[in-house]
N, CA, C and O of each residue as an XYZ file, in Angstrom:
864
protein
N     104.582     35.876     99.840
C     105.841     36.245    100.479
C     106.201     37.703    100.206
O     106.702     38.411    101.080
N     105.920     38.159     98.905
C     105.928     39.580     98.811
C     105.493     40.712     99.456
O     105.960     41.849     99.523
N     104.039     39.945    100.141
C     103.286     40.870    101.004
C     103.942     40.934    102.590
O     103.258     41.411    103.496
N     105.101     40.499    102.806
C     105.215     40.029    103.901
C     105.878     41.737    104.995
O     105.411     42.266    106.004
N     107.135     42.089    104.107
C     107.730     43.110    104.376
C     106.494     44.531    104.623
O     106.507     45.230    105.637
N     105.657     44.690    103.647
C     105.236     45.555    103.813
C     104.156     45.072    105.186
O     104.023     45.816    106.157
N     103.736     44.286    105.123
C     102.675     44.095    106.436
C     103.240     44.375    107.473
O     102.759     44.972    108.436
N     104.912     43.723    107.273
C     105.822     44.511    108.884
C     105.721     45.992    109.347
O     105.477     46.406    110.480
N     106.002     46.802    108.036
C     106.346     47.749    108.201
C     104.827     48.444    108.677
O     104.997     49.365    109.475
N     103.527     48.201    108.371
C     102.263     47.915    108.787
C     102.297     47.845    110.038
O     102.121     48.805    110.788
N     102.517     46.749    110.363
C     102.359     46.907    111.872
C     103.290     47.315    113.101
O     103.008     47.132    114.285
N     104.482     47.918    112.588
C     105.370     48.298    113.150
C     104.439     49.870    113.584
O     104.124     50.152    114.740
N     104.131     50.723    112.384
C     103.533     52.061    112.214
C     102.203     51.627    113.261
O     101.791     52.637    113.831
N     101.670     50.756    113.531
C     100.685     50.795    114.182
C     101.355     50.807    115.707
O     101.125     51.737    116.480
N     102.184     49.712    116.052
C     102.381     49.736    117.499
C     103.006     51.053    117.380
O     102.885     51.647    118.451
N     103.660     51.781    116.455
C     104.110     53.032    116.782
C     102.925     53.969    117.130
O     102.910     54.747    118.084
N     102.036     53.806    116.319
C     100.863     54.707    116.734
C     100.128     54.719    118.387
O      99.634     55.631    119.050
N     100.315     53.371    118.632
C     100.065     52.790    120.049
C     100.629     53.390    120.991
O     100.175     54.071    121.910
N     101.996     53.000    120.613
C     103.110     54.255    121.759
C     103.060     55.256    122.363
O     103.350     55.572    123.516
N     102.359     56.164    120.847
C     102.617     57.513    120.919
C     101.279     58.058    121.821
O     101.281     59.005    122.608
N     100.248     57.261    121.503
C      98.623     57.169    122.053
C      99.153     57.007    123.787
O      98.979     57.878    124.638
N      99.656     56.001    123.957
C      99.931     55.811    125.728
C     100.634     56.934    125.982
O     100.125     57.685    126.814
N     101.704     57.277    125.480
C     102.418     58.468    125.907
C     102.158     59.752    126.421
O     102.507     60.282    127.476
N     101.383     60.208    125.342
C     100.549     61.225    125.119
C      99.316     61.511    126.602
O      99.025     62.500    127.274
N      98.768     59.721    126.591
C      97.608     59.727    127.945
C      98.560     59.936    129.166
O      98.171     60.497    130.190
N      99.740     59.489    129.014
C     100.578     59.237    130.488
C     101.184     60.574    130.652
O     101.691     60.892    131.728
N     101.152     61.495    129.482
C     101.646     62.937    129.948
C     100.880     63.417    130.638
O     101.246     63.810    131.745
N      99.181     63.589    130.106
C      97.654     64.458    130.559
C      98.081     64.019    131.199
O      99.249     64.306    131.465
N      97.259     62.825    132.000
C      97.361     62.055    133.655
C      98.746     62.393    134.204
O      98.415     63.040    135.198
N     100.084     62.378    134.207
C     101.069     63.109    135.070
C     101.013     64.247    135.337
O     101.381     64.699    136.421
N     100.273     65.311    133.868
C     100.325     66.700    134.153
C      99.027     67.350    135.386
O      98.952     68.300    136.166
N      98.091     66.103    134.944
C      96.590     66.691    135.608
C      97.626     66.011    137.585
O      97.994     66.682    138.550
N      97.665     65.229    137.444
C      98.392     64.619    139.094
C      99.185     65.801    139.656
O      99.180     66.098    140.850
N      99.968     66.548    138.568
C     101.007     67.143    139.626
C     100.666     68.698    139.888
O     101.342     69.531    140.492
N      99.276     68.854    139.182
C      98.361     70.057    138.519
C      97.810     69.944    140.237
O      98.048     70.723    141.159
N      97.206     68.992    140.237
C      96.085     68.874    141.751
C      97.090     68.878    142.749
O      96.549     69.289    143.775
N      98.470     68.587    142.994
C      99.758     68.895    143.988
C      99.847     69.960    144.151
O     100.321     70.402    145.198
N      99.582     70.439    143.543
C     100.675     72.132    143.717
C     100.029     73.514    144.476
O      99.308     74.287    143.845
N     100.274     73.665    145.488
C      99.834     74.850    145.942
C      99.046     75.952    145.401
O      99.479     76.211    144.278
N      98.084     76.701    145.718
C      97.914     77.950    145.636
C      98.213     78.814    144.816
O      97.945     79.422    143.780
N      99.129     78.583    145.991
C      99.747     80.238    145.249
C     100.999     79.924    143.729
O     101.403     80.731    142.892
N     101.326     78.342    143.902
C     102.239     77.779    142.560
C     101.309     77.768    141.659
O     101.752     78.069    140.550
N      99.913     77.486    141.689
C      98.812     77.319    140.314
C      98.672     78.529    139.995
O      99.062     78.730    138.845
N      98.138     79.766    140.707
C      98.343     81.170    140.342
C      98.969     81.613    140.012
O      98.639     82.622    139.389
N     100.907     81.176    140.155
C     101.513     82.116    139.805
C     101.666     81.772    138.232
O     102.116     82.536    137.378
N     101.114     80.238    138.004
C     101.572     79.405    136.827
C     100.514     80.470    135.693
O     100.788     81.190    134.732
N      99.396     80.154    136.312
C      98.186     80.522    135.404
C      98.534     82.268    135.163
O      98.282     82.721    134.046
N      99.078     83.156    136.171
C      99.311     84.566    135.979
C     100.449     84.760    135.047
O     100.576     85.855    134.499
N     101.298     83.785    134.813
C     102.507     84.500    134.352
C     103.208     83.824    133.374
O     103.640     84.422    132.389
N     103.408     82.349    133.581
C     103.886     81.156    133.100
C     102.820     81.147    131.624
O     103.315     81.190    130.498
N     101.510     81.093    131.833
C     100.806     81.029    130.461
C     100.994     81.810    129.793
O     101.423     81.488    128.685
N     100.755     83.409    130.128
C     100.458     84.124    129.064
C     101.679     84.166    128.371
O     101.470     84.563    127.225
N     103.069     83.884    128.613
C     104.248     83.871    128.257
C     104.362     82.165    127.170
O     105.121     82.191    126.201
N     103.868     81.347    127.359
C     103.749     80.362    127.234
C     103.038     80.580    125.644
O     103.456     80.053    124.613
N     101.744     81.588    125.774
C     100.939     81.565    124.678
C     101.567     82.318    123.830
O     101.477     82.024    122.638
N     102.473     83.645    124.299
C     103.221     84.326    123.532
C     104.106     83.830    122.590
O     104.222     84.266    121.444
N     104.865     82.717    123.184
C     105.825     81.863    122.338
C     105.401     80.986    121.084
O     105.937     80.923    119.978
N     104.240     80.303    121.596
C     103.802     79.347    120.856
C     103.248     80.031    119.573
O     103.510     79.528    118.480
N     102.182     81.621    119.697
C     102.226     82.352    118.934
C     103.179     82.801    118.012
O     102.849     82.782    116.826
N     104.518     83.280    118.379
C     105.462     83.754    117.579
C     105.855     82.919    116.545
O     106.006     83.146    115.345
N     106.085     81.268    117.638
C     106.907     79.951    117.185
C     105.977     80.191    115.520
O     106.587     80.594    114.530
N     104.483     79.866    115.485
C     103.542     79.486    114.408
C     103.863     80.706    113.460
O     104.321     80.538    112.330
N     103.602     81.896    113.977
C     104.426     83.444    113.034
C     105.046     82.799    112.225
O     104.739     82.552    111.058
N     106.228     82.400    112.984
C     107.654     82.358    112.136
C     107.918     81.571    111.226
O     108.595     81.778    110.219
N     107.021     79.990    111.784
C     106.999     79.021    110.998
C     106.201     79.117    109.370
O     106.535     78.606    108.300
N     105.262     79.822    109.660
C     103.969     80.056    108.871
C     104.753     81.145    107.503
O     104.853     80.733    106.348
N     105.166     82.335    107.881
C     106.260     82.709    107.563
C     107.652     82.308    106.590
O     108.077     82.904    105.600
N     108.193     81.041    107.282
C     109.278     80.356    106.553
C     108.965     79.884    105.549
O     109.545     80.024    104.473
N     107.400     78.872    105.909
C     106.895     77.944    104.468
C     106.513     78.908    103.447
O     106.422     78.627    102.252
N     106.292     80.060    103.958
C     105.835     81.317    102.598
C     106.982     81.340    101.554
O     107.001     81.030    100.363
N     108.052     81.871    102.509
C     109.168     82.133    101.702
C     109.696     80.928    100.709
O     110.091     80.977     99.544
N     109.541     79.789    101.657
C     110.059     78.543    100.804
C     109.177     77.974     99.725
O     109.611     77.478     98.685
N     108.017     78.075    100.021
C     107.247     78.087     98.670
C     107.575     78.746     97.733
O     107.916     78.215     96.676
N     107.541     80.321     97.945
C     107.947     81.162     96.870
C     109.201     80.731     96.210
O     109.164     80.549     94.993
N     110.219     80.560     96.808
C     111.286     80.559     96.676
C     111.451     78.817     95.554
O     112.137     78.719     94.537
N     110.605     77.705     96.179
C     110.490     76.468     94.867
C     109.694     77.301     93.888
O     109.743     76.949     92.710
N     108.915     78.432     94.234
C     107.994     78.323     92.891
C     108.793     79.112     91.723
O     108.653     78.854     90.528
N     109.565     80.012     92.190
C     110.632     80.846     91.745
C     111.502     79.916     90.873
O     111.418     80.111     89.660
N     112.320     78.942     91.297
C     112.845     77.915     90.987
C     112.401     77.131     90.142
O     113.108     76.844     89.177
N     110.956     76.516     90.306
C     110.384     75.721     89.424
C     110.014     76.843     87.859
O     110.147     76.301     86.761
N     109.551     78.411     87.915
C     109.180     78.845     87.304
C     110.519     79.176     86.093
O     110.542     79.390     84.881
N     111.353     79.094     86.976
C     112.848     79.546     86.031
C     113.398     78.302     85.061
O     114.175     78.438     84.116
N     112.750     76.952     85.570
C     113.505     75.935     85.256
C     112.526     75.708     83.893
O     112.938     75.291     82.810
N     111.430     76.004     84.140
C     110.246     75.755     82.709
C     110.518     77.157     81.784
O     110.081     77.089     80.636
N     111.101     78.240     82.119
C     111.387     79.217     81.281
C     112.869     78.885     80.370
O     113.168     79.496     79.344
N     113.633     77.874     80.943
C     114.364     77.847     80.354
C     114.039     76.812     79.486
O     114.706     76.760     78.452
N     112.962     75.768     79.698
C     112.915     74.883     79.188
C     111.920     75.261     77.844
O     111.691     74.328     77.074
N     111.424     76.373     77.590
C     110.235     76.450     76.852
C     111.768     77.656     76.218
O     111.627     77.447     75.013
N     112.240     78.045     76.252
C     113.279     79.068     75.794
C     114.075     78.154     75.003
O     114.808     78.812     74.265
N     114.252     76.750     74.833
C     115.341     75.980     74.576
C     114.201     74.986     73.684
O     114.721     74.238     72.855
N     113.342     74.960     73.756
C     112.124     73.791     73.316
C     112.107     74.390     71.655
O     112.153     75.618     71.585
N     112.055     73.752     70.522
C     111.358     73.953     69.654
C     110.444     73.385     68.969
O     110.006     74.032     68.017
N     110.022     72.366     69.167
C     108.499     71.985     69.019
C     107.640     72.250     69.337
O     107.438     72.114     70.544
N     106.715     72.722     68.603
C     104.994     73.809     68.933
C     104.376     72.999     69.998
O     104.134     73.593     71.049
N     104.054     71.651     69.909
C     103.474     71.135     70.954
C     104.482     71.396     72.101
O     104.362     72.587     72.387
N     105.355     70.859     72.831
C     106.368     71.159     73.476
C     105.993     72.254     74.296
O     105.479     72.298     75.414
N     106.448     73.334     73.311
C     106.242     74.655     73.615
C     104.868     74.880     74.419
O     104.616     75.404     75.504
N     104.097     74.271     73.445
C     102.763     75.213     74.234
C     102.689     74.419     75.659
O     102.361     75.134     76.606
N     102.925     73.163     75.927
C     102.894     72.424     77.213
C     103.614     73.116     78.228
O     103.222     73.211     79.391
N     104.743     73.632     77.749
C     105.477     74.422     78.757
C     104.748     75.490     78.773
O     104.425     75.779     79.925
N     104.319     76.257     77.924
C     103.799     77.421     78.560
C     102.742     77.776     79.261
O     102.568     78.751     79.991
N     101.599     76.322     78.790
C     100.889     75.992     79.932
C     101.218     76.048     81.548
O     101.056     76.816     82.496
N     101.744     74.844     81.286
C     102.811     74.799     82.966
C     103.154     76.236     83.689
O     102.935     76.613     84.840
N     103.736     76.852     82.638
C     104.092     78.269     83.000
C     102.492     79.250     83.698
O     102.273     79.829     84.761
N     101.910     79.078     82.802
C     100.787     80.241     83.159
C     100.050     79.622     84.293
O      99.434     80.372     85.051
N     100.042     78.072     84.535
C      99.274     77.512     85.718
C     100.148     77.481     86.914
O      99.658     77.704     88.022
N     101.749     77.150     86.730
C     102.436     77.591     87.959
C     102.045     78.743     88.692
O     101.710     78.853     89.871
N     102.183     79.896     87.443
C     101.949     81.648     87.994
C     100.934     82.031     88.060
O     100.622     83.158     87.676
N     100.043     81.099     88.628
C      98.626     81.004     88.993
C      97.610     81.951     88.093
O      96.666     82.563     88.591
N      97.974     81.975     86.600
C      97.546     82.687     85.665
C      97.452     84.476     85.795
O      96.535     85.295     85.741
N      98.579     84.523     85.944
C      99.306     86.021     86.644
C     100.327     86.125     85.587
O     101.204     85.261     85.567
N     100.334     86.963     84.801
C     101.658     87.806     83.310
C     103.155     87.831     84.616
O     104.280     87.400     84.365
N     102.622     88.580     86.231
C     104.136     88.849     86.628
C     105.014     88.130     86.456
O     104.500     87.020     86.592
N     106.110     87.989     86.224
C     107.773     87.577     86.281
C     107.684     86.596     85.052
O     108.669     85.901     84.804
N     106.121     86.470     83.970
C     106.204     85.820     82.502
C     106.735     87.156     81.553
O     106.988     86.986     80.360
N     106.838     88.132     82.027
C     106.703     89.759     80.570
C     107.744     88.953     79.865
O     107.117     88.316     79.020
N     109.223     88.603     79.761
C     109.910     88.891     78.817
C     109.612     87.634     78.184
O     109.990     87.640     77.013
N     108.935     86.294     78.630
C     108.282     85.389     77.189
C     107.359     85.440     76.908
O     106.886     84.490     76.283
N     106.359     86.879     77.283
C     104.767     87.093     76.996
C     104.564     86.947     75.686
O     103.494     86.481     75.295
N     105.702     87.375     74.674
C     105.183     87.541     73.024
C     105.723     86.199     72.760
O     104.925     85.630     72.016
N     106.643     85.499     73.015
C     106.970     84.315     72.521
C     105.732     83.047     73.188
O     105.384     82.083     72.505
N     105.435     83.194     73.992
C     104.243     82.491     74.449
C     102.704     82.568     73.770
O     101.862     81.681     73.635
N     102.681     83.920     73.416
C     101.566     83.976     72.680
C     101.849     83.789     71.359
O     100.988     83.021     70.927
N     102.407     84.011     70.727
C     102.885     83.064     68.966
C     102.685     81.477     69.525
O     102.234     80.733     68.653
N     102.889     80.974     70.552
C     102.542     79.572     70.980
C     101.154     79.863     70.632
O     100.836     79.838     69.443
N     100.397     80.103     71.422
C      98.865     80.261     71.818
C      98.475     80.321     70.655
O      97.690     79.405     70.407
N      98.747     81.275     69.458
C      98.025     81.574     68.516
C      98.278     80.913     67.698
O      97.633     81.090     66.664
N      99.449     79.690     67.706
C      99.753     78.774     66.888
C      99.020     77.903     66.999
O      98.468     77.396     66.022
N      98.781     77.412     68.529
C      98.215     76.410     68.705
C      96.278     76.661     68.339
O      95.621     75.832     67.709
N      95.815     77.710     68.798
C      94.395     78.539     68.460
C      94.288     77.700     67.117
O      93.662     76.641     67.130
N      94.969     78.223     65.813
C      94.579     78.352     64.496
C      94.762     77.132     64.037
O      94.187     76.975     62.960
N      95.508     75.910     64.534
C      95.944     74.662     64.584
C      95.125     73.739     64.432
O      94.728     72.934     63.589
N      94.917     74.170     65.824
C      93.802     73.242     66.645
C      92.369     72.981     66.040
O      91.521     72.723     66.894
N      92.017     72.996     64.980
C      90.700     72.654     64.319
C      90.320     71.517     64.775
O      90.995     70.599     65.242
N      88.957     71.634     64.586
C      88.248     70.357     64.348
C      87.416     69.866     65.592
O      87.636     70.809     66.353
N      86.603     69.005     66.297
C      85.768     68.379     67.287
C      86.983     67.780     68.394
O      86.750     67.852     69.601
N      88.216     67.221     67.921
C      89.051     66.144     69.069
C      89.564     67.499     69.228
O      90.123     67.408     70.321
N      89.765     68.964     68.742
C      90.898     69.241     69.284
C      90.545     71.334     69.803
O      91.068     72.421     69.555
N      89.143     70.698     70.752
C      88.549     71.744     70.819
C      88.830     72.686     72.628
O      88.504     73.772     73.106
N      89.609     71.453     73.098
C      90.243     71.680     74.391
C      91.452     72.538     74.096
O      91.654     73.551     74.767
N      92.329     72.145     73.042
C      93.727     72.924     73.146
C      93.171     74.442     72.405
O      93.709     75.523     72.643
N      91.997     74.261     71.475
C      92.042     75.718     71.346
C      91.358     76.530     72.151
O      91.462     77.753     72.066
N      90.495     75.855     73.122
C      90.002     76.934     74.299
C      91.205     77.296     75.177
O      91.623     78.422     75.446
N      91.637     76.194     75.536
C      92.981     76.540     76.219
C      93.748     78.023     75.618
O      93.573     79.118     76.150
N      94.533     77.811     74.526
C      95.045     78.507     73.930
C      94.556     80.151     73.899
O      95.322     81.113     73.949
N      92.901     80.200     73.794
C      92.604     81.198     73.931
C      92.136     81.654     75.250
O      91.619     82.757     75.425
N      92.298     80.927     76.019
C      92.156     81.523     77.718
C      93.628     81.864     77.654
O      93.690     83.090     77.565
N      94.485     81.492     77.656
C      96.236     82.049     78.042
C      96.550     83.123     77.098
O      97.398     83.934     77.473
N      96.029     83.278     75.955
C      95.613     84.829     75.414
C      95.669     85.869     76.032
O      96.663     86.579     75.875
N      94.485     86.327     77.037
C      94.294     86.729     77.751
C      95.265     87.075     79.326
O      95.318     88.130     79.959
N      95.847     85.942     79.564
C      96.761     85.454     80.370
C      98.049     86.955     80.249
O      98.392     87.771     81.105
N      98.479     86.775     78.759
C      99.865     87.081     78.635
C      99.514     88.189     77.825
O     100.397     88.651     77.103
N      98.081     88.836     77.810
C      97.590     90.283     77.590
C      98.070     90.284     75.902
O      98.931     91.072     75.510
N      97.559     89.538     75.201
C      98.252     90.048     73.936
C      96.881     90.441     73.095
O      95.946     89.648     72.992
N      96.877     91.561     72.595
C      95.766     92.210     72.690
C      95.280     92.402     71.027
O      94.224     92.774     70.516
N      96.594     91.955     70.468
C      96.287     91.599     68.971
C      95.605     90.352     68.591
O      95.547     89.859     67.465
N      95.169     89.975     69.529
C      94.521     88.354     69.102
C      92.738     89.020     69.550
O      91.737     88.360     69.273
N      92.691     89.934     70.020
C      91.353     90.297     70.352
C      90.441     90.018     69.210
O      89.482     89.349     69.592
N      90.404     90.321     67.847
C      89.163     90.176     66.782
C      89.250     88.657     66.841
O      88.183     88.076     66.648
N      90.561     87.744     67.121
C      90.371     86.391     66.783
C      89.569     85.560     68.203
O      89.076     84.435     68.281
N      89.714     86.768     69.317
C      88.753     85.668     70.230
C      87.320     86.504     70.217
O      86.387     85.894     70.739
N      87.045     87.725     69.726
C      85.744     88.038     69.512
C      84.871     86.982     68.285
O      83.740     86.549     68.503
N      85.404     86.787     67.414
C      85.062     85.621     66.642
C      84.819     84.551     67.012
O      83.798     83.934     66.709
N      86.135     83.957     68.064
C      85.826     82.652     68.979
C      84.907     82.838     69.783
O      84.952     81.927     70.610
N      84.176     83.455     69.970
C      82.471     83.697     70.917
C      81.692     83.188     70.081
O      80.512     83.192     70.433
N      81.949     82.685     68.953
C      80.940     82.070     67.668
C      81.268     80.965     67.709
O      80.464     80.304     67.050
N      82.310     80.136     68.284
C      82.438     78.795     68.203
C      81.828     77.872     68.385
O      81.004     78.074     69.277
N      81.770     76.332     67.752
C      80.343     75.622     67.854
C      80.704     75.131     69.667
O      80.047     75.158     70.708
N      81.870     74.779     69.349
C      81.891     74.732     71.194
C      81.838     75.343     72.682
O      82.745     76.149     72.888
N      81.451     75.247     73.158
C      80.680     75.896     73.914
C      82.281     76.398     75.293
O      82.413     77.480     75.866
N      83.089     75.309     75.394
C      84.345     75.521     76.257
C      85.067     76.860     75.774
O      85.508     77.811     76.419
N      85.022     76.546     74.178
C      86.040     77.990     73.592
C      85.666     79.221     73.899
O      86.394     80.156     74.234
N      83.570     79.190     73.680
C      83.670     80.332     73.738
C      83.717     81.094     75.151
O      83.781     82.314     75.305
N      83.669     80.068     76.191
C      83.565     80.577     77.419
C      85.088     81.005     77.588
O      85.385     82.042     78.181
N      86.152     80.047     76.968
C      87.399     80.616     77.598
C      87.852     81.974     76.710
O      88.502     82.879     77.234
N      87.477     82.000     75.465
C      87.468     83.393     74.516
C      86.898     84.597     75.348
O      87.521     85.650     75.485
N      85.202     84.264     76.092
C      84.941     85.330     77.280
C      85.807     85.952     78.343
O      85.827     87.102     78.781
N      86.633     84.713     78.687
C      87.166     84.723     79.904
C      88.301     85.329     79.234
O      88.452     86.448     79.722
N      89.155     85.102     78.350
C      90.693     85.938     77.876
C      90.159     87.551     77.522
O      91.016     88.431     77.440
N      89.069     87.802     77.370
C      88.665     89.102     76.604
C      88.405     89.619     77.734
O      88.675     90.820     77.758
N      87.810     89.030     79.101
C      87.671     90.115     80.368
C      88.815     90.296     80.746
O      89.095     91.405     81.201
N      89.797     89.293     80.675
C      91.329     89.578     81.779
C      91.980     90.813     80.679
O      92.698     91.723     81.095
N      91.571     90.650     79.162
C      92.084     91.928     78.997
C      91.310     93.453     78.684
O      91.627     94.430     78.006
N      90.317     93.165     79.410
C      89.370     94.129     79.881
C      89.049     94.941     78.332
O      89.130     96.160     78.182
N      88.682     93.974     77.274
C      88.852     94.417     75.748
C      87.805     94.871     75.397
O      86.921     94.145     74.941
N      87.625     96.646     75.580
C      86.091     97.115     75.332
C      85.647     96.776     74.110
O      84.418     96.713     74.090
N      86.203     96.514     73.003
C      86.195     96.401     71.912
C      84.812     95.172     71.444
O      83.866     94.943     70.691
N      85.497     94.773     72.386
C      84.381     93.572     72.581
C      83.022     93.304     73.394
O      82.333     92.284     73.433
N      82.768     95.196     74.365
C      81.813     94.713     75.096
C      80.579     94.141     74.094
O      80.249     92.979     74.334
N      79.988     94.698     73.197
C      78.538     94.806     72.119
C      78.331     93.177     72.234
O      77.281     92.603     72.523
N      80.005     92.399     71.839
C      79.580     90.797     71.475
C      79.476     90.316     72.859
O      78.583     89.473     72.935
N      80.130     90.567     74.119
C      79.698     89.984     74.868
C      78.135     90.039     75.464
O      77.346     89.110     75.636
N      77.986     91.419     75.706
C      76.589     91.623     76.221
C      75.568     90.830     75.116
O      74.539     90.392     75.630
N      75.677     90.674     74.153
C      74.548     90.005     73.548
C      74.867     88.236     73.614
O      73.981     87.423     73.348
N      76.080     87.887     73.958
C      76.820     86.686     74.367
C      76.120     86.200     76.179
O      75.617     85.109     76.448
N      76.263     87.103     76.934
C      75.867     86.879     78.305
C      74.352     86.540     78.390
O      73.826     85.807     79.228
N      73.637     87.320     77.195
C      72.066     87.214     77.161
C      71.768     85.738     76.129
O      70.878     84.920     76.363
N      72.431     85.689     75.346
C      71.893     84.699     74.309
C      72.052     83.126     74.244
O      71.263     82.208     74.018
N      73.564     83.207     74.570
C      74.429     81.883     74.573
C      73.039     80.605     75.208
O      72.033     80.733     75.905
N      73.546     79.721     74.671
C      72.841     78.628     74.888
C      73.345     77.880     76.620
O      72.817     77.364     77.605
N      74.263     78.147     76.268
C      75.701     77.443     77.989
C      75.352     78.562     78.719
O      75.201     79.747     78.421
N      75.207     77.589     80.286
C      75.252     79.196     81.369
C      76.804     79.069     81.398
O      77.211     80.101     81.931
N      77.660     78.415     81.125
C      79.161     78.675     81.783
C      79.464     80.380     80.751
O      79.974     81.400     81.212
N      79.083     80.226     79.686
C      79.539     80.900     78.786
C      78.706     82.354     78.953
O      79.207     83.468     78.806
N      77.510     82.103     79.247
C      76.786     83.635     79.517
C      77.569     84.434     80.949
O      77.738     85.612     81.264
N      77.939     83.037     81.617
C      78.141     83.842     83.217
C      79.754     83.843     83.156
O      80.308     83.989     84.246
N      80.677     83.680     81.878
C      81.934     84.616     81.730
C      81.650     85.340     81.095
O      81.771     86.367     81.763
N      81.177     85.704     79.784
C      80.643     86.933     79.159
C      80.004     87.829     80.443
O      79.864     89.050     80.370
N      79.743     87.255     81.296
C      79.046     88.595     82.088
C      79.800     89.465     82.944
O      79.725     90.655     83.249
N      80.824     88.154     83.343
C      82.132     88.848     84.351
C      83.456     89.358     83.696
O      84.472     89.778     84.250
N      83.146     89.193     82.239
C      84.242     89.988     81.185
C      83.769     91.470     81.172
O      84.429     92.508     81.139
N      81.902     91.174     81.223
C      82.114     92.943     81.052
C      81.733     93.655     82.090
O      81.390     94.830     81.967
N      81.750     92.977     83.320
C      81.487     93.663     84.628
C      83.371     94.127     85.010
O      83.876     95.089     85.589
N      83.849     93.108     84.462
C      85.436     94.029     84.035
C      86.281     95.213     83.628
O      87.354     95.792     83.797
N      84.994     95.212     82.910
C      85.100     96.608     82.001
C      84.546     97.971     82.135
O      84.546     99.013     81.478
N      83.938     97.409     83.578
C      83.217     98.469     83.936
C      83.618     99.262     84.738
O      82.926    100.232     85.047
């Protein structure tokens, strides 16, 4: 009996689909009927003047529309980005924190713009969580940690992710590659180039390689 409502609503969406299917055929077939009626010189003047005006609109219409959803995206992402800044501004638990600032750096499609004024409070996250995070279960939050490094340009953590290129895991050291190219850290080309050649992981040779084609 439970299944009953939804099967309605099932087949309601179908004869709706039905509808819309006849409708749709009964427009073509009226349009093609009154297409083969029409004079001469009414199909010419349609096809000379009526279309290209026709295509103009429909063009603009998609412009504008295409356009609006830009702005309105921006405009939730703006929104959503303000609502996790306040929430990681107000958070004091390290885990907490770093979740939000995750959120944060993956909203802003891993872009520092409109993060600068919690860049240093975000990275005391990162580097909290980095030095934390020991051990085999907890080798995701410190790659993490040291890819958003990079993220929020903090450039004092550089000897600690040139070191993390030594990690037994192979994720860290690729994301340690990857935070050391976004901050284009010459400091570090010597370990990468012998990192791009040596590493055992291709993930990890082929960010070491695009860290220092960064730098170039």
């Amino acid at each position: 009996m439970k299944n009953a409502p939804s099967s309605h609503l099932t087949n309601q969406r179908g004869q709706a689909n039905v509808t819309m299917a006849l409708a749709l055929i009964i427009l073509i077939v009226g349009g093609i009927w009154i297409w083969n009626h029409l004079d001469f010189d009414t199909q010419d003047f349609i096809v000379d003047e009526v279309v290209p005006i026709l295509f103009l609109v429909v063009a603009l219409t998609l412009i504008t529309w295409v356009n609006v959803r830009k702005v309105k995206r921006a405009k939730n992402k703006k929104n959503r980005r303000d609502g996790l800044l306040k929430q990681f501004s107000n958070e004091k638990a390290p885990r907490k924190r770093f979740d939000l600032a995750s959120q944060l750096i993956e909203l802003n499609e891993f872009q520092l713009e409109g993060l600068e004024r919690v860049a240093a409070d975000m990275a005391e996250v990162f580097l909290y969580t980095f030095k934390r995070s020991l051990g085999d279960k907890q080798h995701r939050f410190r790659g993490m940690a040291a890819s958003y490094l990079g993220v929020v340009q903090h450039r004092e953590s550089i000897p600690l992710l040139i070191k993390a290129l030594e990690d037994d895991h192979a994720y860290v050291r690729g994301c340690a590659a990857l935070a050391l190219g976004r901050m284009r850290a010459t400091e570090a080309k010597t370990k990468l180039e012998y990192t791009m050649k040596e590493d055992w992981d291709q993930t990890v040779r082929s960010r070491s390689r695009e860290a220092v084609e960064r730098m170039s």
